[in-house]
C-alpha positions in Angstrom: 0.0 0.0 0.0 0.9 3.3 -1.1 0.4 6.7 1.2 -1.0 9.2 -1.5 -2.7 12.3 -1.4 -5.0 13.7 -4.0 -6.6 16.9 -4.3 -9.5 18.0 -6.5 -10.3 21.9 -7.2 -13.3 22.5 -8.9 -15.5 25.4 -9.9 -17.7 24.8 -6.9 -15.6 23.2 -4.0 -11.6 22.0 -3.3 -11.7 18.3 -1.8 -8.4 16.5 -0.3 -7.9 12.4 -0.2 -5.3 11.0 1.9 -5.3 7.0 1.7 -3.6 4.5 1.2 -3.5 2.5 -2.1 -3.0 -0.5 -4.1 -2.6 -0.2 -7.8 -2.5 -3.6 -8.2 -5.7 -4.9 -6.2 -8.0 -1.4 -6.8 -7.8 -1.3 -2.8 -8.2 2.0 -1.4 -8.2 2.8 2.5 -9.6 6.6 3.2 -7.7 7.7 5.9 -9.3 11.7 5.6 -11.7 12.2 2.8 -13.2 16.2 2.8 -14.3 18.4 1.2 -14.4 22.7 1.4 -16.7 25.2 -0.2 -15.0 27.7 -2.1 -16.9 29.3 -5.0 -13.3 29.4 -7.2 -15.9 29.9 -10.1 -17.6 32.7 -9.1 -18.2 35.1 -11.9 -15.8 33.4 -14.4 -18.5 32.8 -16.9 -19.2 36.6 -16.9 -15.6 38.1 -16.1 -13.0 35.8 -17.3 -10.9 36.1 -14.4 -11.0 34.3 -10.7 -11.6 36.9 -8.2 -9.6 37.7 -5.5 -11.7 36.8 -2.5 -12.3 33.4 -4.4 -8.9 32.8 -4.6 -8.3 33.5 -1.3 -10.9 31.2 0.4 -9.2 29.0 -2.0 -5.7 29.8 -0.4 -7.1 29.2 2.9 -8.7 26.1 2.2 -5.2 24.5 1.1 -3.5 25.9 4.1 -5.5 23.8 6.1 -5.1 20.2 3.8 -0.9 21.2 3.7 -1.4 20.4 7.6 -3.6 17.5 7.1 -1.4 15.7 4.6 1.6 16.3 6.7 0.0 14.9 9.5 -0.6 12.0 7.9 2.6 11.4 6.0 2.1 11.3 2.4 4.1 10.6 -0.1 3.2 12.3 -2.7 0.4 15.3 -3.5 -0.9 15.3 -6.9 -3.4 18.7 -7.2 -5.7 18.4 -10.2 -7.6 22.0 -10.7 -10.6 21.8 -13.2 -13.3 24.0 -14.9 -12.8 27.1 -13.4 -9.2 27.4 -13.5 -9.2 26.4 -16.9 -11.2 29.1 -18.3 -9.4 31.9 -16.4 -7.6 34.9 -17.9 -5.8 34.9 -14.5 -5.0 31.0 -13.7 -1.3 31.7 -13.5 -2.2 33.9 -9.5 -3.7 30.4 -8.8 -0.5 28.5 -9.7 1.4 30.4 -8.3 -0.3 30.0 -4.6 -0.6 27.0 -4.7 2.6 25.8 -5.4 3.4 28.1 -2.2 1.2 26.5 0.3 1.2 23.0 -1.1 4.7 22.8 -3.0 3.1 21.3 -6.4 1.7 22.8 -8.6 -1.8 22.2 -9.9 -2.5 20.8 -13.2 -5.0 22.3 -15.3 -6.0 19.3 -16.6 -8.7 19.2 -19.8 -11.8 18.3 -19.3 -11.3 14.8 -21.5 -9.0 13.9 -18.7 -10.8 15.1 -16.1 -13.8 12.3 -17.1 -10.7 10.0 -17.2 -10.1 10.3 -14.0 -14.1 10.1 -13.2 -14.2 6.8 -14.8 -11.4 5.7 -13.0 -12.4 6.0 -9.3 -16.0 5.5 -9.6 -16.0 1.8 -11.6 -12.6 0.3 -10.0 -15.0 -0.8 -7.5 -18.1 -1.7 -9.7 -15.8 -4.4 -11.2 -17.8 -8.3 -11.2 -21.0 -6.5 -9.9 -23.6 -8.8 -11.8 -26.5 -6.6 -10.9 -24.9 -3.8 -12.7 -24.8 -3.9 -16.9 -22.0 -2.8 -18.7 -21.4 -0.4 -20.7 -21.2 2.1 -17.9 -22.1 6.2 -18.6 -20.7 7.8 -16.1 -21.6 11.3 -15.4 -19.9 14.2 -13.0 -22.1 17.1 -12.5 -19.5 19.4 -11.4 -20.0 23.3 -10.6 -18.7 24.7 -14.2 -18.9 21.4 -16.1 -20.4 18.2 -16.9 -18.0 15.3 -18.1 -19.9 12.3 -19.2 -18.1 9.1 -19.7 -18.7 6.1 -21.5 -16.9 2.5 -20.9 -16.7 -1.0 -19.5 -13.1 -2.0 -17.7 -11.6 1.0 -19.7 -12.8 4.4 -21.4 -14.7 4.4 -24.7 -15.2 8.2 -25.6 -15.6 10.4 -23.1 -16.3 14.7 -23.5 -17.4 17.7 -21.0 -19.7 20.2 -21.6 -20.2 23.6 -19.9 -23.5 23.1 -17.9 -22.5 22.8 -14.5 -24.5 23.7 -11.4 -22.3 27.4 -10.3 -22.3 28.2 -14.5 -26.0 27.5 -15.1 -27.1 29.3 -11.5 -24.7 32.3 -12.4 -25.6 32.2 -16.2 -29.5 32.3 -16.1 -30.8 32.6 -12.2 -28.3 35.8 -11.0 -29.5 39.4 -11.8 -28.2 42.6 -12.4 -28.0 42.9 -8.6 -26.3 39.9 -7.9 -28.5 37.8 -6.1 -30.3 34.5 -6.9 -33.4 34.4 -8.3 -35.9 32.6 -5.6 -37.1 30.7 -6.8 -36.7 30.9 -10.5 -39.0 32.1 -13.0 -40.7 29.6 -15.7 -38.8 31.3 -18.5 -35.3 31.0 -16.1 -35.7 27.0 -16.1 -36.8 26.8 -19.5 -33.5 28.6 -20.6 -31.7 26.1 -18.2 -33.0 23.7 -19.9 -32.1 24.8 -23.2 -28.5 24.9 -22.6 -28.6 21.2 -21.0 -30.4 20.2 -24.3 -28.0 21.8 -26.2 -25.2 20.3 -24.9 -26.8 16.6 -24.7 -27.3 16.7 -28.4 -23.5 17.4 -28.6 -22.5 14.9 -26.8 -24.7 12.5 -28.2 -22.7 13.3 -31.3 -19.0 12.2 -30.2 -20.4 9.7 -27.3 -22.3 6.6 -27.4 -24.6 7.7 -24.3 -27.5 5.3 -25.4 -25.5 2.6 -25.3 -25.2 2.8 -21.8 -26.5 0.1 -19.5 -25.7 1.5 -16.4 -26.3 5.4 -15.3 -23.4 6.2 -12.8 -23.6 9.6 -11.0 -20.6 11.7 -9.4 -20.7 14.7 -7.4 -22.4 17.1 -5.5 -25.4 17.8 -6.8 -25.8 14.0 -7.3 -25.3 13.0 -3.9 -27.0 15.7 -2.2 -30.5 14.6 -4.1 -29.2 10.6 -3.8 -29.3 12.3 0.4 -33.0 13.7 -0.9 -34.2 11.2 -1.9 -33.3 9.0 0.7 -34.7 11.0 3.3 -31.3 11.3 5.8 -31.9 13.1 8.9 -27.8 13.9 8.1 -25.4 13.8 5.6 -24.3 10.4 5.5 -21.3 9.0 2.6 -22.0 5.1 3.5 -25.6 5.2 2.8 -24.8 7.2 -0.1 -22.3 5.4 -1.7 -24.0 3.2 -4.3 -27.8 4.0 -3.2 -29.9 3.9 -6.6 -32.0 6.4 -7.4 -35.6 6.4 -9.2 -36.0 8.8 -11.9 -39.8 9.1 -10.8 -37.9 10.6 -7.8 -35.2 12.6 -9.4 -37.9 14.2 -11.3 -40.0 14.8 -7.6 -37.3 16.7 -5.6 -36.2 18.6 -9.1 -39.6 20.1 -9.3 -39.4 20.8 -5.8 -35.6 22.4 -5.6 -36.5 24.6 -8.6 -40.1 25.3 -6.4 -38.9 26.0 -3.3 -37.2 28.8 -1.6 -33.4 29.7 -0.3 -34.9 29.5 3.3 -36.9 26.5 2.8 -33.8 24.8 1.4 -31.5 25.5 3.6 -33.9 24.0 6.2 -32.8 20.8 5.0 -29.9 19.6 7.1 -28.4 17.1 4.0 -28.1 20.4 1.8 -24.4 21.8 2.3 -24.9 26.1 2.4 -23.0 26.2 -0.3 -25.3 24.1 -2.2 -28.4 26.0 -1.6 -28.2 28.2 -4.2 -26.8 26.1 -7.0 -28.8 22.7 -6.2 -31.6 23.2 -8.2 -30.1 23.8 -11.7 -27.8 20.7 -10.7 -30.4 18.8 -10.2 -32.2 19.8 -13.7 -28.9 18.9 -15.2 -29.3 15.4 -13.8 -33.1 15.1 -14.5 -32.5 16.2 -18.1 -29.8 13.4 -18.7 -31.7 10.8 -17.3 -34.6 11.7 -19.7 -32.0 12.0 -23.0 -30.6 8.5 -22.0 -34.2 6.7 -20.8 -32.3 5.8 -17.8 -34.8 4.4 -14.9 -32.4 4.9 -12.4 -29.1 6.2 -11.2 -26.7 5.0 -9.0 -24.7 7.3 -6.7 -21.4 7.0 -6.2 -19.1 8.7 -3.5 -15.8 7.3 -5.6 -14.8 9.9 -8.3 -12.2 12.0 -9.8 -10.4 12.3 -6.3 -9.9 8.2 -6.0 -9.1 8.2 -10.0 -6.4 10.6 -9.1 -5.5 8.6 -5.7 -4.7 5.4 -8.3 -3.1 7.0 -10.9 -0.6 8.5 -8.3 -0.5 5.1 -6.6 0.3 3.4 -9.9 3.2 6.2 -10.8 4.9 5.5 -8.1 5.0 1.7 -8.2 6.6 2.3 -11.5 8.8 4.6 -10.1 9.7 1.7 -8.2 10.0 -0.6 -10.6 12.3 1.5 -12.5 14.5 1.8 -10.1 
């Protein structure tokens, strides 16, 4: 077993995975698994550029996982940054702090290898499930993007698409005075809904998502209304992880996010803050795919991107060894 440490930095949220893994077996032993809101995203679809408070709650979110990974002794850090950083005018500040609090510095990876890495952590473990039919689609509702993945042991075709939960909120539900629409208006969702449309029939075009036998969901949003729709009294990861989801009742709480107020949501304890403003276009994105693909159900996995990353550095460094 190999002591790793993987970090994800996304539009919405910066997540850390310490564990230790296998490369060889696909075993992988959490020993600190969190994650931080962060808003890197905000107002890159309208500005260009990551703002300065963003990227300081950003800063301070990776001052406190330096300590954690230290703690635990790590071998090596591997930092992945995705949607947001990639579309900034101004990426090179984030480098640059980063590699100062963390000493490595993040790779902007594209969103091709971003579902890569998707894939990666959330089948290892599906592997010789017989309830489960392969091929798997595989889809990570992040906060800027959407990466949708098709495969069985290894990747078929795999693309992202702009339409993630911070983008479409910011894009369509913000007004001139900054705030959130709440809730939104009809003509709001139905322009939400055009740009998810818009990009499914892109996708459809370079990615075989019919094929699919098996809807897996990653992130966020997809949890949180996986937490919905199981009714937790808490946020909880093990009852989570793998739960399967009707669409009768991804369509139910959609209806009801997009319905429903800031306040009321945020009465909900299973709804992180930082979701409550962003959930309900997340959960349209969801909702939307399910009805492109005909998919009955879902099933949630907690495994994504960070654990993809966890193996690949686990693997790297077995070769090191090798090598050597």
């Amino acid at each position: 077993m190999t002591r790793v440490a993987a970090v994800d930095c996304g539009t919405n949220s910066i997540r850390l995975l310490v564990a230790d893994a296998d490369p060889v077996t696909g075993e992988l032993v959490d020993l600190d698994r969190r994650m931080t809101i962060v808003r890197l995203g905000q107002g890159v679809d309208r500005t260009g550029r990551l703002a300065p408070e963003a990227l300081e709650r950003t800063f301070a979110a990776c001052r406190e996982y330096a300590g954690i990974i230290k703690a635990h002794g790590a071998e090596k850090i591997r930092f992945v940054a995705t949607s947001a950083s990639r579309d900034a005018e101004n990426r090179d500040d984030f480098v640059r702090g980063v590699m100062d609090i963390l000493g490595v510095e993040p790779e902007v990876i594209t969103g091709d290898q971003e579902a890569e890495f998707s894939f990666t952590g959330a089948t290892k473990e599906l592997t010789g499930r017989a309830d489960l039919d392969k091929p798997y689609l595989v889809v990570d509702i992040g906060g800027g993007s959407t990466e949708f993945v098709v495969g069985e042991d290894t990747v078929v075709a795999a693309h992202s698409v702009d339409i993630g939960c911070v983008r479409m909120t910011e894009r369509h539900l913000v007004g001139e005075d900054g705030k959130v629409t709440d809730p939104p208006t009809p003509a709001q969702i139905e322009a939400i809904r055009e740009d998810i449309v818009a990009a499914l029939d892109l996708v459809t075009q370079l990615v075989p998502l019919t094929a699919a036998r098996t809807l897996v969901g990653l992130a966020g949003s997809v949890t949180t209304v996986a937490a919905l729709a199981l009714g937790l009294s808490e946020y909880d990861s093990v009852a989570i992880h793998h739960s399967r989801i009707s669409y009768e009742r991804v369509a139910e709480l959609t209806d009801w996010l997009l319905t429903s107020t800031h306040d009321q949501r945020s009465l909900n304890p299973v709804i992180h803050p930082g979701r409550v403003d962003v959930i309900a276009s997340g959960a349209l994105v969801l909702r939307l795919i399910m009805e492109w693909i005909g998919a009955k159900e879902v099933v949630v996995s907690e495994h994504d991107i960070l654990d993809g990353i966890a193996y690949k550095v686990a693997e790297d460094i077995e070769a090191g060894r090798k090598s050597d």
